[in-house]
VEXNU-804628 format. One record per atom (N, C-alpha, C, O): residue number from 1; residue in three letters; atom name; x, y, z. Coordinates in Angstrom, 3 decimals, decimal comma. Layout:
<drenvexs>
- num|residu|atome|x|y|z
- NUM|ALA|CA|X|Y|Z
...
</drenvexs>
This chain:
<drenvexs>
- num|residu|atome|x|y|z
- 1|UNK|N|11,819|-23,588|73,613
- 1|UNK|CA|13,095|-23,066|74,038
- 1|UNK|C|13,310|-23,346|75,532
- 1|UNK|O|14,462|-23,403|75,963
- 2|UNK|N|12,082|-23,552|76,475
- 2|UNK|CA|12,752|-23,479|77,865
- 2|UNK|C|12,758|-25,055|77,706
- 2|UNK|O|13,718|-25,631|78,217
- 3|UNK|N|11,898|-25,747|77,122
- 3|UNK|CA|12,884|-27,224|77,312
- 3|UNK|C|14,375|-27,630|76,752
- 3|UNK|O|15,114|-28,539|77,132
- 4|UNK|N|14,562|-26,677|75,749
- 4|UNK|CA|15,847|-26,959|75,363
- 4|UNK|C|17,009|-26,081|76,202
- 4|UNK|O|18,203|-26,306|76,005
- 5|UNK|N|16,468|-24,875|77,327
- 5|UNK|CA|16,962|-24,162|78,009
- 5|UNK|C|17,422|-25,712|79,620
- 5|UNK|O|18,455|-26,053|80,196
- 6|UNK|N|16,039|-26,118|79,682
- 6|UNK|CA|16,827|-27,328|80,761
- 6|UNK|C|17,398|-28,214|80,560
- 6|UNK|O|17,746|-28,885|81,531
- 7|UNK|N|17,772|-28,650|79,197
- 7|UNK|CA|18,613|-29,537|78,454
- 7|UNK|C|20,096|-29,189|78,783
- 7|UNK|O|20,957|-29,998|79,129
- 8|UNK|N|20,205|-28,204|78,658
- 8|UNK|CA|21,514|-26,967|79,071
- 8|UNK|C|22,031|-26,249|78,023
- 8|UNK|O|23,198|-25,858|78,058
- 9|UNK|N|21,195|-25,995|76,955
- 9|UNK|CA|21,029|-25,515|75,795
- 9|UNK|C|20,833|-24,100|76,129
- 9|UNK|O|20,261|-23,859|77,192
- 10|UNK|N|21,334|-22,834|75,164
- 10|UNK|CA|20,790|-21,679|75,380
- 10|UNK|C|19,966|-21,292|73,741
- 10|UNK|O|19,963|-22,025|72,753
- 11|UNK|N|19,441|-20,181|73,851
- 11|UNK|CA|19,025|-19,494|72,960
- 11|UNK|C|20,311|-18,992|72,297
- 11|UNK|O|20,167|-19,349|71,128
- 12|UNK|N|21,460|-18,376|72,390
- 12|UNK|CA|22,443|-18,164|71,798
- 12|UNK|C|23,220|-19,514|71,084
- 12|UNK|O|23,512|-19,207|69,928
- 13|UNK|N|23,479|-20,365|71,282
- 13|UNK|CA|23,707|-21,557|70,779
- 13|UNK|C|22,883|-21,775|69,525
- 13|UNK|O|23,450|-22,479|68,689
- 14|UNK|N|21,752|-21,361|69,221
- 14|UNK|CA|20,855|-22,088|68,284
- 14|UNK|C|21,108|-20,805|67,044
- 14|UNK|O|20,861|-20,903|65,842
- 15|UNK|N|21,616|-19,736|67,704
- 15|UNK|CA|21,506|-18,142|66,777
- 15|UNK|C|21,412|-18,347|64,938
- 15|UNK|O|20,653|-18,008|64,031
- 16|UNK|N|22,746|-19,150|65,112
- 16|UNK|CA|23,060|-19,554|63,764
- 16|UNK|C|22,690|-20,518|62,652
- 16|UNK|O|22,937|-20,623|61,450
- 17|UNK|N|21,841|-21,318|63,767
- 17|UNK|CA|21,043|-22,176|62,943
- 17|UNK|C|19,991|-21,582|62,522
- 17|UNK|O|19,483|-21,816|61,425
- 18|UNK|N|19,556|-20,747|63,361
- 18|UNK|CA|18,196|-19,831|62,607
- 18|UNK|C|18,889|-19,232|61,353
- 18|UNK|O|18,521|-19,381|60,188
- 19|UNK|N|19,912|-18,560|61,783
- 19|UNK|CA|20,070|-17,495|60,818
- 19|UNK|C|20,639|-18,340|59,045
- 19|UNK|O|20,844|-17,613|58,073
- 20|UNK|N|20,770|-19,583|58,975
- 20|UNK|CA|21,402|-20,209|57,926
- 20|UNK|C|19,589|-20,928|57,807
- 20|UNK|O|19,349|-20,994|56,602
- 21|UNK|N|18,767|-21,267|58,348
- 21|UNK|CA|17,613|-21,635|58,016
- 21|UNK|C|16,746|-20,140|57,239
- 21|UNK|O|15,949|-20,428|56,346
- 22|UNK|N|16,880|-18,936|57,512
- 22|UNK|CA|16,233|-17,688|57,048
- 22|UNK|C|17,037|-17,813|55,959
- 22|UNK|O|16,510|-17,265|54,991
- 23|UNK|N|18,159|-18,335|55,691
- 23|UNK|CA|19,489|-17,629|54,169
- 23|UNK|C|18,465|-18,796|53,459
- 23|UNK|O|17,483|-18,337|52,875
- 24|UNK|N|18,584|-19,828|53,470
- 24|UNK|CA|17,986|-21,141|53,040
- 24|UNK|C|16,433|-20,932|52,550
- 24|UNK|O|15,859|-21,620|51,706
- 25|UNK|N|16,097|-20,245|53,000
- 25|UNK|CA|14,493|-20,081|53,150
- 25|UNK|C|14,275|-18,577|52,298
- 25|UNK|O|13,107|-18,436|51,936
- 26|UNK|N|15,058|-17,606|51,975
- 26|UNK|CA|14,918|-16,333|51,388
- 26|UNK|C|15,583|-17,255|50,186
- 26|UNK|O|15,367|-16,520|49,223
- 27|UNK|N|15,999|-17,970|49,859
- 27|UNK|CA|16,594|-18,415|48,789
- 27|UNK|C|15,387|-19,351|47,615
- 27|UNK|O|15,395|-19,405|46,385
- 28|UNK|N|14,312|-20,077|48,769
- 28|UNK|CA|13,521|-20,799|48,496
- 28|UNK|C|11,956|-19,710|47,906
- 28|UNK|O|11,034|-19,827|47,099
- 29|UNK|N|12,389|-18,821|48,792
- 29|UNK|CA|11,024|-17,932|48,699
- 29|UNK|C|11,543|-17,004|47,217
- 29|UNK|O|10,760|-16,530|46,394
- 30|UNK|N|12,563|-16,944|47,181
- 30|UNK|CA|13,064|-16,286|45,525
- 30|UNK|C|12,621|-16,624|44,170
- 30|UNK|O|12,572|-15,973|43,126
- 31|UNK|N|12,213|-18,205|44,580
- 31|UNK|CA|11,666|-18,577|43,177
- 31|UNK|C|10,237|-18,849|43,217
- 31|UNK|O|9,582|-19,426|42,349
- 32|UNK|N|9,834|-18,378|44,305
- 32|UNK|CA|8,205|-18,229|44,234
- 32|UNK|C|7,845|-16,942|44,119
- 32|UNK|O|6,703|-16,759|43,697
- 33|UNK|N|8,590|-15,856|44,412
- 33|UNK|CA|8,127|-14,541|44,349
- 33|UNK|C|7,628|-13,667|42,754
- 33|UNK|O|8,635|-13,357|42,118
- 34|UNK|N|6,633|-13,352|42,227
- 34|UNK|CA|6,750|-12,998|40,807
- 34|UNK|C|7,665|-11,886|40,681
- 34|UNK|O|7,959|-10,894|41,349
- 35|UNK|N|8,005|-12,404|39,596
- 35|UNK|CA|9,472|-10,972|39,110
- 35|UNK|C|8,689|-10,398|37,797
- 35|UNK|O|9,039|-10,917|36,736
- 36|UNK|N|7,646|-9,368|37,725
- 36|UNK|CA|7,522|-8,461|36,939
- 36|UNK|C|9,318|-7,577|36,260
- 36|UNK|O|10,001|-7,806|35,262
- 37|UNK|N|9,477|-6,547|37,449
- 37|UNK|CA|10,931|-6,089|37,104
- 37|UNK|C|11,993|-6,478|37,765
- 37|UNK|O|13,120|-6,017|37,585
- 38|UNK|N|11,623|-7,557|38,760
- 38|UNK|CA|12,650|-8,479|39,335
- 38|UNK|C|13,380|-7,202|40,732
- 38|UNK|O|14,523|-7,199|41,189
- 39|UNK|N|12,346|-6,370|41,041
- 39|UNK|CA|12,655|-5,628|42,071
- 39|UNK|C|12,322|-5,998|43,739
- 39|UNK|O|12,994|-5,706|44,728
- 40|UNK|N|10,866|-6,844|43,635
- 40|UNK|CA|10,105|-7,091|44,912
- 40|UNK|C|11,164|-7,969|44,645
- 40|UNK|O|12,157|-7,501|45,203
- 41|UNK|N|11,549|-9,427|43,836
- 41|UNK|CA|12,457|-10,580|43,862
- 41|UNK|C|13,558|-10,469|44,562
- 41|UNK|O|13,972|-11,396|45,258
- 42|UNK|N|14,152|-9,338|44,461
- 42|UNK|CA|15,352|-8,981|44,780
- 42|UNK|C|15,283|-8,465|46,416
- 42|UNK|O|16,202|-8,922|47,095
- 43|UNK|N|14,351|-7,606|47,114
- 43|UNK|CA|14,308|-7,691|48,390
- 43|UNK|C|13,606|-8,669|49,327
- 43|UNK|O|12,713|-8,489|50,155
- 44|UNK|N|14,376|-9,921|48,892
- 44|UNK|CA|13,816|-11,061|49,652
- 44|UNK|C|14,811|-11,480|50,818
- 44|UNK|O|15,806|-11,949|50,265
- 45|UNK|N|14,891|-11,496|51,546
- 45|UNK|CA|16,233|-11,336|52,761
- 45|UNK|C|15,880|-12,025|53,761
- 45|UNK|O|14,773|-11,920|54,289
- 46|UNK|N|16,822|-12,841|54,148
- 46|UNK|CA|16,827|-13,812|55,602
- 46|UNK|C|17,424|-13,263|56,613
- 46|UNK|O|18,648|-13,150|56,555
- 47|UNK|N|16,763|-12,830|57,687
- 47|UNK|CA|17,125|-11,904|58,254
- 47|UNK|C|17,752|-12,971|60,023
- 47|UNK|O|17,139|-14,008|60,279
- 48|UNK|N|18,760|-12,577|60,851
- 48|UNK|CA|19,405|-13,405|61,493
- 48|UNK|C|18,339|-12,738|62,997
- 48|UNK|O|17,997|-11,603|63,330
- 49|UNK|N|18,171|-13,711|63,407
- 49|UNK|CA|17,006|-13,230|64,558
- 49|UNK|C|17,503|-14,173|65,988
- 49|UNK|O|18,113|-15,194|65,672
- 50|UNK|N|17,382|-14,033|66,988
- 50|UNK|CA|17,898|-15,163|68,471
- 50|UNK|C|17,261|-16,435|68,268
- 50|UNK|O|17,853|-17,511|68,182
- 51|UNK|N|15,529|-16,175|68,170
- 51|UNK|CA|15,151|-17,888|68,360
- 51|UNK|C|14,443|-18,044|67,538
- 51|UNK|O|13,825|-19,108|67,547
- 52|UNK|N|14,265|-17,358|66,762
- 52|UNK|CA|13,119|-17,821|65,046
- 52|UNK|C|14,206|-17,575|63,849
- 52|UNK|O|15,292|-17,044|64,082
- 53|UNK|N|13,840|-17,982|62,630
- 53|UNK|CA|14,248|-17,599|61,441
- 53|UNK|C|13,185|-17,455|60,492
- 53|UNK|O|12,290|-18,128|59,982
- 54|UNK|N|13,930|-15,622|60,455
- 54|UNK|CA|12,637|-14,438|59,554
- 54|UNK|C|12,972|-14,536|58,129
- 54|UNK|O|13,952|-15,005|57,550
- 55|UNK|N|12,128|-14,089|57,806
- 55|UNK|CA|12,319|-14,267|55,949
- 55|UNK|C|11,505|-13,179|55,523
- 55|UNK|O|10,280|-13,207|55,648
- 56|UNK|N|12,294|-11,959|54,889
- 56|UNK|CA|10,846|-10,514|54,945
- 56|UNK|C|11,174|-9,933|53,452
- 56|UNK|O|12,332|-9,726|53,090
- 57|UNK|N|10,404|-9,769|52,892
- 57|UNK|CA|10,309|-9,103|51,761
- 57|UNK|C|9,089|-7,373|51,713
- 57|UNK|O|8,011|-7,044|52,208
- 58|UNK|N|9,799|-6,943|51,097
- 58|UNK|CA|9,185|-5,209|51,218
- 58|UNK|C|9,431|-4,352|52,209
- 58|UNK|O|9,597|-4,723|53,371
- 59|UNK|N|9,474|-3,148|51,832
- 59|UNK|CA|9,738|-2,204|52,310
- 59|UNK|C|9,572|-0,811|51,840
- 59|UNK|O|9,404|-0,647|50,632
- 60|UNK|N|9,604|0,491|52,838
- 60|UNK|CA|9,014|1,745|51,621
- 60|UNK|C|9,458|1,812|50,374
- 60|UNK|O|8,696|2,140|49,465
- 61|UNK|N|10,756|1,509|50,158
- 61|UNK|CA|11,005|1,294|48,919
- 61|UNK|C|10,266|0,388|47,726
- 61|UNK|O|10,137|0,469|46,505
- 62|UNK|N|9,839|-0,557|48,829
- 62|UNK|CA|9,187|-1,896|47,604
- 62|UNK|C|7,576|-2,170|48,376
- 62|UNK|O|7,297|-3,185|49,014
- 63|UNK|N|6,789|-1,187|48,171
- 63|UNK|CA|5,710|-0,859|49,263
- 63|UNK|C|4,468|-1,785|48,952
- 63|UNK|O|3,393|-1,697|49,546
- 64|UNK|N|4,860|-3,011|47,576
- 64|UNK|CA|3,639|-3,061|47,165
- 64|UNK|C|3,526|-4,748|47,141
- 64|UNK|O|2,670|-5,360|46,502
- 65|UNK|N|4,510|-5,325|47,922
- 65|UNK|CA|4,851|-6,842|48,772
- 65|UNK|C|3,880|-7,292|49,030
- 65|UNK|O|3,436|-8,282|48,448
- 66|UNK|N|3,104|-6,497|50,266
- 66|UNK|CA|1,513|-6,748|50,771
- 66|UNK|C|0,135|-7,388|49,739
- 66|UNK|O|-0,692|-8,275|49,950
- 67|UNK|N|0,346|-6,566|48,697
- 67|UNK|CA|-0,694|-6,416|47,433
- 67|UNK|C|-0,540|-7,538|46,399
- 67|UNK|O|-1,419|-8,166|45,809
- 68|UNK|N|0,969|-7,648|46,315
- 68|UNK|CA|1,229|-8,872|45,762
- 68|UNK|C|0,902|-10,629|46,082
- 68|UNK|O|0,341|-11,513|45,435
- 69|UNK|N|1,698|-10,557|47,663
- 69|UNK|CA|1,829|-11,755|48,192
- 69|UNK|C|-0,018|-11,781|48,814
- 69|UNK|O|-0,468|-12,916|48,975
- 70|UNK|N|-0,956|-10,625|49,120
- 70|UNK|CA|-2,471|-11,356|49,686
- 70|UNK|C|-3,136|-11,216|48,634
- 70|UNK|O|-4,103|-11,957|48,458
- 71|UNK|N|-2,715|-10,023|47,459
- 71|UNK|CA|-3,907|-9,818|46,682
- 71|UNK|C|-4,380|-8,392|47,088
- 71|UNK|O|-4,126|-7,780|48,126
- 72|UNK|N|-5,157|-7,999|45,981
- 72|UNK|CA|-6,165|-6,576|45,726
- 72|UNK|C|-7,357|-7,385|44,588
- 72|UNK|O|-7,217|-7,431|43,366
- 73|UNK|N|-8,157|-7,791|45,133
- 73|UNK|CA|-9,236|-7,948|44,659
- 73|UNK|C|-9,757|-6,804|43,590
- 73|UNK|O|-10,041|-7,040|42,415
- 74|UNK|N|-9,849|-5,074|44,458
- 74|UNK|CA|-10,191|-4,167|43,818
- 74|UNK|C|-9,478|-3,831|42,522
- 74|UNK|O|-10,030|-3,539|41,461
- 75|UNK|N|-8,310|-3,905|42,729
- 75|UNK|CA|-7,027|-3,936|41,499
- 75|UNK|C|-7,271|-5,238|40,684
- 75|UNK|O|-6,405|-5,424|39,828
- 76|UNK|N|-8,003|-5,948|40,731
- 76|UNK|CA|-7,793|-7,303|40,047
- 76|UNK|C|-6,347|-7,942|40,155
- 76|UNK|O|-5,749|-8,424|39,193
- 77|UNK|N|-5,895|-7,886|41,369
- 77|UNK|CA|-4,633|-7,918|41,809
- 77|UNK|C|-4,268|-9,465|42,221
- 77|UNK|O|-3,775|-9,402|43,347
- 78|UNK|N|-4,296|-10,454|41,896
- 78|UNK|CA|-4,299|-12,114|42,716
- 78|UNK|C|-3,222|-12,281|43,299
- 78|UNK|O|-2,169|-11,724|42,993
- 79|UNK|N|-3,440|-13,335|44,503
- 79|UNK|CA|-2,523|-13,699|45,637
- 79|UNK|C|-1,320|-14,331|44,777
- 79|UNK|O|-1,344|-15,143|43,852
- 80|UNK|N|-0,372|-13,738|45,348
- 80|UNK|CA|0,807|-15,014|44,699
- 80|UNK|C|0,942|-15,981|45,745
- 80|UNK|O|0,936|-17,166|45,413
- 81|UNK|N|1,097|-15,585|47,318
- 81|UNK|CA|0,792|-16,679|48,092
- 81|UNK|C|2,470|-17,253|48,172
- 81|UNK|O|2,578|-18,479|48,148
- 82|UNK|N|3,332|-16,716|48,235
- 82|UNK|CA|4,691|-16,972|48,353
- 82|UNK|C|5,429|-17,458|49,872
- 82|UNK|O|6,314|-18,263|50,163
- 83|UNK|N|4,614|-16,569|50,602
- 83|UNK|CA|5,061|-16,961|52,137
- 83|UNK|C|4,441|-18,215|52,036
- 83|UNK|O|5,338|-19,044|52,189
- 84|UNK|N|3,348|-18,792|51,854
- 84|UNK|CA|3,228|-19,995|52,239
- 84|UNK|C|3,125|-20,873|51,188
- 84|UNK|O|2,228|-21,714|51,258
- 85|UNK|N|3,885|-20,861|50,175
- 85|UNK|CA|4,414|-21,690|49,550
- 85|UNK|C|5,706|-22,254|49,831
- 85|UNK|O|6,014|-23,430|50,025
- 86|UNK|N|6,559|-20,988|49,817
- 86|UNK|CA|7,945|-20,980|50,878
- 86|UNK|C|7,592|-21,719|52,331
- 86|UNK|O|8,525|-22,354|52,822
- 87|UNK|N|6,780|-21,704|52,805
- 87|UNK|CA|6,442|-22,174|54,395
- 87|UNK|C|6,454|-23,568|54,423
- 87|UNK|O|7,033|-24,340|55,188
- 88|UNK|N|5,326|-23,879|52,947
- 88|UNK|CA|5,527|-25,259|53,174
- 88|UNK|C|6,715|-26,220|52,738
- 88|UNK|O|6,996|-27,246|53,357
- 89|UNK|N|7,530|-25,674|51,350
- 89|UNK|CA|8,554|-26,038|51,385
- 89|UNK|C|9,630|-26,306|52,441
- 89|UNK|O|10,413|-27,251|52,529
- 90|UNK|N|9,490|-25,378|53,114
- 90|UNK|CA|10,986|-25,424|53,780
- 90|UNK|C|10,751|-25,914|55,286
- 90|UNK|O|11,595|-25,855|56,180
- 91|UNK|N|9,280|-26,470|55,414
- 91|UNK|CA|8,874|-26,793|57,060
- 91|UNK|C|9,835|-27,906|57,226
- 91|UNK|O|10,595|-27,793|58,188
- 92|UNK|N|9,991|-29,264|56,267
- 92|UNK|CA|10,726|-30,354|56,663
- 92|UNK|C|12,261|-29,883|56,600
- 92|UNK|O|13,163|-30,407|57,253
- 93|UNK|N|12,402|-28,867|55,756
- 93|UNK|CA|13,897|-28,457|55,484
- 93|UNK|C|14,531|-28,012|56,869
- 93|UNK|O|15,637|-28,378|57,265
- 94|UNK|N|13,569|-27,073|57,620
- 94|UNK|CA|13,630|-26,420|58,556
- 94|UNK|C|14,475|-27,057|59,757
- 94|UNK|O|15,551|-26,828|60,310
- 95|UNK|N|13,299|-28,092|59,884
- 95|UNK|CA|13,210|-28,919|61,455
- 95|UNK|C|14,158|-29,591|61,231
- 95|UNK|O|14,791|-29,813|62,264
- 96|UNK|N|14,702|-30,170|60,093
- 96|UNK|CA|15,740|-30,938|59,863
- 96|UNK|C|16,756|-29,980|60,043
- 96|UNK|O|17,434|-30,486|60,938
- 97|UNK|N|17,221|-29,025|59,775
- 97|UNK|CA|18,501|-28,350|60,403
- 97|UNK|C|18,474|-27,879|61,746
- 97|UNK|O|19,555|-28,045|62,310
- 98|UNK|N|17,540|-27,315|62,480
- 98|UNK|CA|17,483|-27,121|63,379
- 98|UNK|C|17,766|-28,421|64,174
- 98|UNK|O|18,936|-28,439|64,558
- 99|UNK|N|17,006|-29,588|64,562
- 99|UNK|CA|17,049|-30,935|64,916
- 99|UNK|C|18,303|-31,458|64,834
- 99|UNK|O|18,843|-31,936|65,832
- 100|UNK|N|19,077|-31,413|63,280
- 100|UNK|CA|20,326|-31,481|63,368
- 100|UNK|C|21,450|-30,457|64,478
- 100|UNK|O|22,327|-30,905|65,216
- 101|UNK|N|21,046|-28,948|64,273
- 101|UNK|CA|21,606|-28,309|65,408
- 101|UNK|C|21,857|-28,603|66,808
- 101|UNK|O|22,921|-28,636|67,425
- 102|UNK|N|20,702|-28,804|67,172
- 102|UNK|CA|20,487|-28,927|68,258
- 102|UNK|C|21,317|-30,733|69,102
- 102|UNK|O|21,784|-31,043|70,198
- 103|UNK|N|21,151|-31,214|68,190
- 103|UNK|CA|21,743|-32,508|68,149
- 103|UNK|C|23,383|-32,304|68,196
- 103|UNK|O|24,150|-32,969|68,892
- 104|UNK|N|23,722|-31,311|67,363
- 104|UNK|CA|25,155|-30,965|67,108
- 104|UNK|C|25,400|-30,615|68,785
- 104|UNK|O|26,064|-31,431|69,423
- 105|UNK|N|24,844|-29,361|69,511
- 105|UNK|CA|25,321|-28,577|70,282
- 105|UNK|C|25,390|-29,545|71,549
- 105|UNK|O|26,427|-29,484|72,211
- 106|UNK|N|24,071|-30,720|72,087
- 106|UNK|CA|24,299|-31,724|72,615
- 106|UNK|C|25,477|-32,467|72,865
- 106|UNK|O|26,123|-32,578|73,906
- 107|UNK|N|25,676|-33,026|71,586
- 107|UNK|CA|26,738|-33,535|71,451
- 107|UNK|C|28,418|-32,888|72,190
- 107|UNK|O|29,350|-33,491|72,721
- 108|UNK|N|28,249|-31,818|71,973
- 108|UNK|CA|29,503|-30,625|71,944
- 108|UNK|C|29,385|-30,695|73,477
- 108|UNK|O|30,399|-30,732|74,175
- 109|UNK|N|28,388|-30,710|73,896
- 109|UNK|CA|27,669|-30,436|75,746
- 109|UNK|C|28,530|-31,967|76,633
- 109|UNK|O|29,327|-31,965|77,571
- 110|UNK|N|27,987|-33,029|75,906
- 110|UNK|CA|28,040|-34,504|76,428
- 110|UNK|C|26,762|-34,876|76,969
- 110|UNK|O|26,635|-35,645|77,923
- 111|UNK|N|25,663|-34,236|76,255
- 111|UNK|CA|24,637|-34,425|76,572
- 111|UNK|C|23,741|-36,096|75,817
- 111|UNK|O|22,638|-36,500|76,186
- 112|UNK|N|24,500|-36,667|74,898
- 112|UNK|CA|23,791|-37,431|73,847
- 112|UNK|C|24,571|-38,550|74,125
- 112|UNK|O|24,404|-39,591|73,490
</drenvexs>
């Protein structure tokens, strides 16, 4: 970010590219998540953040995300391993919109 800050780029400029890379990416992580009652599936959410794009599933309501996505050995519980299945999917997806962004906002600057 601070090289793209001396480019003349800000962190606000990029907001939206994160936040359409997290929609993109909670969308991707949906069909890796197991749907027993299709409840953990359903709180999968791309959440709009300044300079990352979050992707979070669980909450007190859905408390048992943790157990699912690492595993309970003791439970005979196995990893589903969703974050980084989702991770690796969407790494080229990622950089490619962002890269494109950033390319966009350049452009808009007269920087390119």
């Amino acid at each position: 970010m601070r090289d793209l800050r001396s480019l003349g780029l800000e962190i606000d400029d990029l907001k939206n590219a994160f936040s359409r890379i997290a929609q993109v990416g909670a969308g991707v992580m949906v069909r890796y998540v197991p749907a027993r009652s299709g409840r953990l599936r359903g709180d999968v959410r791309g959440n709009r953040a300044k300079s990352k794009a979050v992707v979070t599933v669980g909450r007190a309501s859905v408390p048992y995300a943790g157990p699912i996505q690492w595993g309970w050995p003791k439970r005979n519980i196995r990893p589903a391993g969703f974050f980084e299945r989702t991770d690796a999917a969407m790494n080229p997806v990622a950089l490619r919109m962002l890269e494109d962004e950033i390319n966009r906002q350049s452009r808009k600057r007269g920087l390119s």
